[in-house]
N, C-alpha and C positions, 0 to 999 in steps of 0.2 A: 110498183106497188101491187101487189097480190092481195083483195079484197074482196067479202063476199062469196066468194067459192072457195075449192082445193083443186088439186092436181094430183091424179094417179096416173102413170103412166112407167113406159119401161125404164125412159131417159125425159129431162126435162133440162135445158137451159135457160139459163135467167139471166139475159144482160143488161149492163146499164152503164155504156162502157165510162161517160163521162157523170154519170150520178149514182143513187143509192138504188139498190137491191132491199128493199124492203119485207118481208115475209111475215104476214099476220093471219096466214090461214094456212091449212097443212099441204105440202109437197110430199108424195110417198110416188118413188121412185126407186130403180137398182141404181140408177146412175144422175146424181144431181150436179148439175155444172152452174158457178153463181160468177159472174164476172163483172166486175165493176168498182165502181171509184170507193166505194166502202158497201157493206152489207149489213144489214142489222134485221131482227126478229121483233115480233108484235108478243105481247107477251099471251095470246089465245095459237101465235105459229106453232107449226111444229116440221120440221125438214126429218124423213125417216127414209134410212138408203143410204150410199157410199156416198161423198159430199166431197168436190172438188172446185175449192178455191182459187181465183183470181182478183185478186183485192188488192188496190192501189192504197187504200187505207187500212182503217182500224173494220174488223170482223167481228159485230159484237151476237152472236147465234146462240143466246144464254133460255132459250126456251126449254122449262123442265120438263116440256114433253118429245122433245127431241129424240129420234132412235138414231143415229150416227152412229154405223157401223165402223169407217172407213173415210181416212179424211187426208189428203195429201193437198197441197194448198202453198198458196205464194200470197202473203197477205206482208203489205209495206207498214203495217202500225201495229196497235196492239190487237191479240185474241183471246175473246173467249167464248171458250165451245162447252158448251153443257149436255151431255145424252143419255139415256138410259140402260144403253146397251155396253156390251164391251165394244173397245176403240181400239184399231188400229193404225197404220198409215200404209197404204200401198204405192204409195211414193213419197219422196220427198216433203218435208214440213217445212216450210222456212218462212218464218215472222223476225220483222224487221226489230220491230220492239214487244213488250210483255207478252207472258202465254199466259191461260188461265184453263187447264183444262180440268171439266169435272166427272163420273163417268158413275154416276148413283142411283138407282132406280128403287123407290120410297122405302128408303135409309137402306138397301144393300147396295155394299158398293161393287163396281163391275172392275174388268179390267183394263189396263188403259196397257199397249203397247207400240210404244213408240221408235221401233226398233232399225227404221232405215237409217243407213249409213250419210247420208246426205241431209239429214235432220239441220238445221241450223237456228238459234233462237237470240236472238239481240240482243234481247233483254233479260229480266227474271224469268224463271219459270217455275208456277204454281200447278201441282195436279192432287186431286183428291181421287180417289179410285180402289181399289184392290190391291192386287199384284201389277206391280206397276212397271215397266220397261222403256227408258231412255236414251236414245243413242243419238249422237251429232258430233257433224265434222268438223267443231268447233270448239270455243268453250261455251260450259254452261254455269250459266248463275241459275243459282236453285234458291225462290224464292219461297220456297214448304210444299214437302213432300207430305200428304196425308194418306197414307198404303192403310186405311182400316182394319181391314182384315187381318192385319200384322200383328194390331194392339189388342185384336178380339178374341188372337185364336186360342190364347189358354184361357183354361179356367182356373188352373190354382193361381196362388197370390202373386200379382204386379210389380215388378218394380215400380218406382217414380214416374218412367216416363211409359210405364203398362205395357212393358216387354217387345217396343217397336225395338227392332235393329237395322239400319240402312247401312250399306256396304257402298262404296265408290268401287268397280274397277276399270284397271287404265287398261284401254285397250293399244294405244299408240304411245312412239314418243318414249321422253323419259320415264315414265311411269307403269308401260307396257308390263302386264302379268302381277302386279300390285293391287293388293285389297286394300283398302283402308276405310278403316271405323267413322262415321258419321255421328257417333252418340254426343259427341260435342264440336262445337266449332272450331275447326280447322280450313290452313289456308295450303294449299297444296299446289305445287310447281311453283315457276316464276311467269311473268311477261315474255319472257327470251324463251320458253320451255315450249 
């Protein structure tokens, strides 16, 4: 538990190998390493800097003053990461179950790119952000994509759904070199694919 003061420093670790990683006061670091059985945020924390996960559980880091630039991470439950900056991964993402990632700094939203090959996600996954970039060695369940800046960037008149357009494409596999349209729900490959 981090109470009472902050942490500025170049690098900072935070372990807790068999309990929680608590954080209710601010970490401003280039390099934050958080290890432990789960991690969660005080809702006055704030974690600002590349942010490198070791979580045996669920990673709840939903502090809206968050600046996470930078987040590669091994977290065994669900995540959710909220920052105000744009988000990348400089390694590998892999969550066991749900993602929730948000990336809005007061109502602009940033961009979220999640673009290493090694990305793996369990469960759903939720991002709200900008220009948004997903990639995993995997499948992915997309549980709502919200790219704002998609629906915002015209100003003459909206379609229905305010001019977002989401595109799938297959990078691997059967589907390799194929676009296809998100504007409705569709089921694409098989089990066997």
């Amino acid at each position: 538990n981090i109470t009472g003061g902050s942490i500025t420093a170049k690098a900072a670790q935070l372990i807790a190998s068999t309990g929680n990683v608590n954080v209710s006061e601010t970490v401003d670091a280039d390099r934050i390493e958080l290890t432990a059985a789960t991690a969660s945020q005080g809702s006055s924390g704030s974690l600002q800097g590349a942010v490198r996960l070791d979580v045996q559980g669920a990673a709840n880091l939903g502090s809206v003053d968050n600046r996470i630039g930078a987040v590669p991470a091994t977290v065994g439950g669900d995540l959710n990461l909220v920052t105000r900056s744009a988000l990348s991964n400089n390694g590998a993402l892999q969550v066991t179950g749900s993602s929730r990632v948000t990336a809005v700094d007061s109502g602009v939203s940033r961009d979220i790119t999640l673009g290493n090959t090694g990305n793996s996600f369990g469960g759903q996954l939720f991002a709200t952000g900008n220009d948004i970039v997903l990639d995993t060695s995997g499948t992915l369940a997309l549980g709502g994509i919200d790219g704002r800046s998609l629906a915002q960037a015209h100003t003459t008149a909206r379609d229905p759904i305010g001019n977002l357009r989401l595109t799938l494409r297959g990078i691997g596999g059967n589907h390799h070199g194929r676009s296809i349209s998100l504007e409705q729900p569709r089921r694409i490959g098989r089990a066997s694919d």
